[in-house]
N, C-alpha and C positions, 0 to 999 in steps of 0.2 A: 504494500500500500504506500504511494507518495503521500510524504509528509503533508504536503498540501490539505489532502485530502483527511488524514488525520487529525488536521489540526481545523476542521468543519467547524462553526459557532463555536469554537473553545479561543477564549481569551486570554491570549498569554503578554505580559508585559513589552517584552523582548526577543525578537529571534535573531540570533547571530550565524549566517550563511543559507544556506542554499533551500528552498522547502519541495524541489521537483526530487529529491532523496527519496530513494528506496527503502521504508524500514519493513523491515521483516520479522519484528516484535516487541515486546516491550517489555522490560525485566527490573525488577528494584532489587537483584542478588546479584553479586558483581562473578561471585560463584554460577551464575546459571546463564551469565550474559555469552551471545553467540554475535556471529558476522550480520551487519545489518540491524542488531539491535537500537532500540530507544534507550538509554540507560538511564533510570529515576533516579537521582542522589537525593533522598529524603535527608530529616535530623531527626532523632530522636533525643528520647531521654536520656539514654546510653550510647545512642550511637549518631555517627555524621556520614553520612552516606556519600558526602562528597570524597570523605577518605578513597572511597572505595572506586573512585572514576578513573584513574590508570589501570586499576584493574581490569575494568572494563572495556576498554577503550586497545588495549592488547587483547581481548578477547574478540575483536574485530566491532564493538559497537560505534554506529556509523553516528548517534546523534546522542544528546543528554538533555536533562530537563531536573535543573537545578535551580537556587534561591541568589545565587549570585557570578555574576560574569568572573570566567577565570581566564585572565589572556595567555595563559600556557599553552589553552587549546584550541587554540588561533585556527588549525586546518580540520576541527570537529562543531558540525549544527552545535549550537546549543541554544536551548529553548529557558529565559530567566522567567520566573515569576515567584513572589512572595510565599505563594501559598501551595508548596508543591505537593502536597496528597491532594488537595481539589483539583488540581488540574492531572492527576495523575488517574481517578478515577475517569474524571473527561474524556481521558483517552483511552484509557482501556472501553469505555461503552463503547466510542468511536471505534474502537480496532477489531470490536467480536461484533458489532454491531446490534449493540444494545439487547441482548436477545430475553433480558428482565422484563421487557414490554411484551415479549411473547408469550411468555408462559402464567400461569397463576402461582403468583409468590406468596408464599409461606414463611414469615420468619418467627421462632420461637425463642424466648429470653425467657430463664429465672433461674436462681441458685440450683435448684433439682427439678431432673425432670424432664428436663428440653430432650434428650437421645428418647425416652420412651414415648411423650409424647409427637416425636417427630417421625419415629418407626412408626408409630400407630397412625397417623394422617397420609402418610406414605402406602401403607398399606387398604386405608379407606380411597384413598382416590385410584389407586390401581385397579382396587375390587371394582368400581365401576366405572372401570374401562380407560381409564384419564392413565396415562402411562405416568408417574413422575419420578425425580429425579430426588435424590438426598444428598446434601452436602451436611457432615455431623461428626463428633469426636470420635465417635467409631469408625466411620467409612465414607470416601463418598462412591454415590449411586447412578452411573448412569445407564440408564436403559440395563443391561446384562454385562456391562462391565464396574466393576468395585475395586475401589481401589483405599487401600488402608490410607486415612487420616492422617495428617500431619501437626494439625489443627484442629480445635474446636470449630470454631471460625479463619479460612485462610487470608492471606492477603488479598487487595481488593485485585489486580490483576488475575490472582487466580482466583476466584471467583467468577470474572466474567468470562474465563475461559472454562470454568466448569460448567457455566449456565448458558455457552456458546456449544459444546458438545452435547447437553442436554435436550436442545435444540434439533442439532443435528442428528441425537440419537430417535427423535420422535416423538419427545416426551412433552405432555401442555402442562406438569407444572411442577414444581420444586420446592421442597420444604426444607430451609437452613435454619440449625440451631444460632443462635447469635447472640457470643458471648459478648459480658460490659468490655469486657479488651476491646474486642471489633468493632463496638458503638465508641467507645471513646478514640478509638486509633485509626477511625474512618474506613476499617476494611468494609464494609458494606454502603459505603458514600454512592450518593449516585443510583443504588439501586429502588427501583421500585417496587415495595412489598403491596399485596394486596389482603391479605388478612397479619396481624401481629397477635401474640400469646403471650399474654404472661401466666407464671404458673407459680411463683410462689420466689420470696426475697430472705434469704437469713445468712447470718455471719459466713463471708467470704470472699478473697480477695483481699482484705481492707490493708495487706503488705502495699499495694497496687493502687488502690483508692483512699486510704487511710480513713474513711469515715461512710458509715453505713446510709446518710446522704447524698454521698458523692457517688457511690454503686447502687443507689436506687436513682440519680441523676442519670447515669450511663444508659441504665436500662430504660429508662424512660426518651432515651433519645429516639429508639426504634419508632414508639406511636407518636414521637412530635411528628416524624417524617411521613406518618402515613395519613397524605394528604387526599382528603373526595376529591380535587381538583386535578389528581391526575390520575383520574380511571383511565384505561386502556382501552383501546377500539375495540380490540379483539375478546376483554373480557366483559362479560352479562355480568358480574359479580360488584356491588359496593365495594369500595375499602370497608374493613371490618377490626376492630379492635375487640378482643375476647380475654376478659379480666376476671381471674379467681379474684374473686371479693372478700375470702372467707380468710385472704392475706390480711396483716395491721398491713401495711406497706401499699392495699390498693389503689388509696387513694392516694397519693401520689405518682401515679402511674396514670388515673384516670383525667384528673388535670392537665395531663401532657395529649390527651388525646385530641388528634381536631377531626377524626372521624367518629362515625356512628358504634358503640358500645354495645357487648351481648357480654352478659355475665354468668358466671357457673360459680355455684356455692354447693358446700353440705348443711353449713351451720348457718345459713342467712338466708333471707329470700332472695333469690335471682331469677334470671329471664330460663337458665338451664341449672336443674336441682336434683340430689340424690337422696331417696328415704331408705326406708327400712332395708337395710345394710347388714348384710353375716357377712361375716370374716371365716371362712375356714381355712383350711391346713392344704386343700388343694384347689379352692375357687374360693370367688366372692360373688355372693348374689345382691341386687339390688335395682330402687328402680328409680327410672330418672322419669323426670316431671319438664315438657317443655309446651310453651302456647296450649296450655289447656289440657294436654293428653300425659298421660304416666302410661310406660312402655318399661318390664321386665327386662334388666341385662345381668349376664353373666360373665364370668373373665376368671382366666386362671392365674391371669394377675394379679397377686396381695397387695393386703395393705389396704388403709386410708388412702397413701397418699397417690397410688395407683386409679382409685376411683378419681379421685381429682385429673390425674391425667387423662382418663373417658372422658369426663365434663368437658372437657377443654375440646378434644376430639367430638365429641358431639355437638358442641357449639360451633365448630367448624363445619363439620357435614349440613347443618340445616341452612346455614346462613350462606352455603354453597352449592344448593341445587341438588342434596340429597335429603331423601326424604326421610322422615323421622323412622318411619317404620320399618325402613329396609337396614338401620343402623345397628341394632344389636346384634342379630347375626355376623354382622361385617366383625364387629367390636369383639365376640366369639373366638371368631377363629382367626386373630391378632396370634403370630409366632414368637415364640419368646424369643428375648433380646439377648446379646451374649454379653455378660458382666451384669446384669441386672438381676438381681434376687436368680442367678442359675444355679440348677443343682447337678451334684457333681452327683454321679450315683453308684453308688459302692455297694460290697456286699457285707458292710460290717456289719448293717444293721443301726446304723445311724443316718443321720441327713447332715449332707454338707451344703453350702451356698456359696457363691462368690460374688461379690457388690460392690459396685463403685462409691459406696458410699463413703464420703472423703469430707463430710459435715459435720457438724453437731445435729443438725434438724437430718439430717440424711439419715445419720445412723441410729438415730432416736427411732425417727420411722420404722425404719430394717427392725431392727431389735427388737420391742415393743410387739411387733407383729409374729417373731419368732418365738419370744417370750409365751405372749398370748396363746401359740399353737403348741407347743412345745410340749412333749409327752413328759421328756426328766428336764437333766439339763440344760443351759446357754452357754456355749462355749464364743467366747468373741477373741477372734484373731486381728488386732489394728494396729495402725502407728500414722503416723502425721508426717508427710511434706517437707521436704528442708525448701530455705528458701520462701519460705512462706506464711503468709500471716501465723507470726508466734501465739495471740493472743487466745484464737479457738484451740490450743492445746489442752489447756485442762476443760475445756469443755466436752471436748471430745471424749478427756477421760470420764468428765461426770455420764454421758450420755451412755457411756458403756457400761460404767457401777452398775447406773439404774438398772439395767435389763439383766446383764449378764451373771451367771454364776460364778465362772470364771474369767477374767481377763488375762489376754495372752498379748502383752504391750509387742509390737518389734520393730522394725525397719518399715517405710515406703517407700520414695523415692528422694533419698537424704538430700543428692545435688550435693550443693558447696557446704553443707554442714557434717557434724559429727553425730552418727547416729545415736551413741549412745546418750549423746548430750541430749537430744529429740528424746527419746525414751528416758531420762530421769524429767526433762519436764512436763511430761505425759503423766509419769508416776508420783509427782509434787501433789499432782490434784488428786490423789486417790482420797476416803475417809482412812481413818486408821482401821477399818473392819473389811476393807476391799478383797478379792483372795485375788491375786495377781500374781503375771511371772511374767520376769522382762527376758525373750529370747532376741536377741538384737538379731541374726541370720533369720530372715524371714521364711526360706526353705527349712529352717529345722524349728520354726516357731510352729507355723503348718503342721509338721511333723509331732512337734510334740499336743498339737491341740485332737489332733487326730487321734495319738497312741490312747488318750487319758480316757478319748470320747466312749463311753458306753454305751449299749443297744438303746433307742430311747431316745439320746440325745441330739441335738444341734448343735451344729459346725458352724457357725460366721466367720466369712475371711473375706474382711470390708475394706474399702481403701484403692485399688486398683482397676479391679472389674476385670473389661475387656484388655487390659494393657498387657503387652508381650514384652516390653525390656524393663530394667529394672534401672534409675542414673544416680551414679554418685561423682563422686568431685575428679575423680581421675577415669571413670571407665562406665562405660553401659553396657548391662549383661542381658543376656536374654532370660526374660525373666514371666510366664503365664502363669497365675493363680491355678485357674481351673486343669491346666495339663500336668501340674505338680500337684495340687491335690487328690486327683486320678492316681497319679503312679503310688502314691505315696499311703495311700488306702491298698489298694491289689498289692502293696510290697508289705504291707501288714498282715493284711489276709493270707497270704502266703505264707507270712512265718507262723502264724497263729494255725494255720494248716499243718504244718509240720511239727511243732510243739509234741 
């Protein structure tokens, strides 16, 4: 594509040399930049991206698009303007050719939640017939190709090259998780969502955002953006903002909205509502109430906080041209998620799980619901983040006391910290009555939460979920929950076979 032609209704301050240039992409990683490229030198908080433009620039990139002229690069385009992520999204719409305006967009925001509820809208618009696409901390989704995650939310170029293949794979619409990083760091600038979700706001991040304002600020940027004024040709559908109300944290979220509002609660009246609720050990039954009608759903989904995830998917579907009545079926036969509430299945005679729950409200939920089903004991395998808001550490611990029998503290993903240092401030918060063990090696905390566990009992091993490596400050190991709790059960069984 000539620059020219890239550079369509996008207003950039300055261009220095040629605009009939041939670029052939556009890259803000000085590491992925090829011949022909655009090269973004952003700034961050840590980082200056203009560092990185020799780099680039011997990788054959033909143009750059930076905040200030550098006469070094006398015989390289360079494109000045102040404000280089606005203009950097500009041009990414311009270079995939906007393809947000093609599909019905989907963006999901809140501390938990967003992967399950974004699997399950995913798999509602496919059920009838709408092919779509998932961009999510798990995977993204296009059409029959999946490709592991790199991101929660990626950068905004990649983005519009995911939802430019998404496109081209045949898909009308795509639902992205969207973390406060990607609201506050403009990875989703530029795009236009046609429905937004919030699911729910509790302690996290605040290493990032330092105040529990400031990360309900982030998240609320998503429905400042979703504006009635830019409905799409192509879609019949409203903007739609879909708000658990039964959050403290709603309103705040609902002030930001400048479209139309559909709400889902348990404990409040809303537009979409869940009543008489069992929880059991392998479903939950219950029934939602929407415009007038109450319809029977089921889900092998547990939990509370899984029904809220429905709601949210049900408020979706009606306010989307699916009709009430064909939803619980759909809601049914929803496939389990991998790292959410999965069970590992062994033949001890126990139940193990593996859960990304990495909160205090996260693993409150988990617990709580395990707890409640649990024949004998709670076995809890967790550890906290390096790198990461210190402050949810003893929370964490409290949220585990509460449920658990046992607490098995160990390793997550330390980063630049000392594990054991994480694990005594985990175990600062215990009461003095706590029964705990600190295995710092997370494959032999596993092990040991396994060997102790009795027929009867529950296995949690929270924290991770779907994650395959394991990073600390010199090295990243491969590292899967669920493929080590597997082996590590049949390697029991075995010897208890032979015994």
């Amino acid at each position: 594509m000539k620059l020219r032609k890239l550079l369509k209704d996008i207003d950039v301050e300055e261009i220095k040399g040629s605009k009939e240039i041939e670029i052939t992409g556009l890259c803000s990683n000085s590491k992925f930049a090829a011949p022909g490229n655009l090269f973004i030198a952003k700034r961050g908080g840590s980082y200056d991206g203009n560092i990185y433009i020799p780099e680039a620039l011997d990788a054959g990139a033909s143009a750059i698009l930076t905040d200030i002229y550098n006469p070094f690069y006398k015989n390289t385009v360079q494109l000045i303007h102040p404000d280089v992520p606005d203009v950097e999204a500009s041009l990414a719409a311009n270079y995939y050719g906007s393809p947000d305006k093609k599909l019905l967009m989907v963006g999901v925001t809140g501390t938990n939640g967003k992967t399950t509820c974004s699997f399950m809208i995913k798999h509602l618009l496919d059920s009838v017939s709408k092919p779509c696409g998932l961009v999510g901390s798990l995977q993204y989704i296009i059409g029959s190709y999946h490709q592991e995650a790199s991101h929660t939310t990626p950068d905004v170029i990649t983005n519009y090259r995911l939802l430019n293949n998404m496109v081209s794979e045949g898909c009308h619409a795509a639902v992205m998780e969207v973390s406060s990083h990607a609201l506050d760091q403009n990875r989703v600038q530029g795009i236009q969502f046609d429905a937004a979700i919030f699911t729910n706001l509790s302690q996290d991040h605040l290493d990032y955002h330092k105040t529990m304002k400031r990360y309900a600020s982030s998240k609320a940027l998503l429905f400042k953006g979703l504006s009635p004024r830019d409905k799409k040709a192509l879609m019949p559908y409203h903007k739609t903002a879909i708000v658990n109300i039964d959050d403290p944290w709603n309103q705040y979220i609902i002030k930001s909205c400048k479209a139309p509002i559909i709400t889902y609660a348990i404990d409040n009246d809303a537009d979409v509502s869940a009543s008489s609720i069992i929880y059991g050990r392998e479903s939950t039954t219950f029934d939602v109430s929407y415009g007038g009608s109450t319809l029977p759903f089921t889900t092998s989904f547990p939990g509370k906080y899984n029904v809220y995830n429905i709601l949210a998917v049900v408020a979706f579907g009606v306010t989307h041209g699916i009709p009430f009545e064909t939803i619980p079926p759909l809601v049914s036969s929803i496939p389990a998620i991998a790292g959410r509430m999965q069970e590992v299945q062994n033949p001890l005679g126990i139940k193990v799980y593996v859960d990304s729950a990495s909160t205090e409200d996260a693993l409150h939920n988990v617990s709580s619901f395990l707890k409640s089903t649990a024949k004998n004991r709670l076995i809890i395998v967790f550890g906290c983040g390096g790198n990461r808001d210190k402050s949810k550490r003893p929370k964490m611990a409290q949220a585990c006391e509460q449920h658990a029998d046992i607490c098995v503290v160990t390793t997550d993903n330390p980063r630049d910290e000392n594990p054991e240092t994480i694990c005594r401030s985990i175990t600062r918060a215990f009461s003095s009555g706590t029964n705990y063990v600190v295995e710092v090696d997370r494959r032999e905390a596993i092990h040991y939460a396994i060997k102790i566990a009795e027929p009867g009992d529950t296995v949690l091993i929270a924290g991770k979920g779907h994650e395959k490596k394991q990073y600390f400050a010199h090295k990243t190991i491969p590292f899967d929950d669920v493929a080590i709790a597997e082996e590590l059960c049949n390697d029991i069984s075995q010897k208890k076979v032979t015994v």
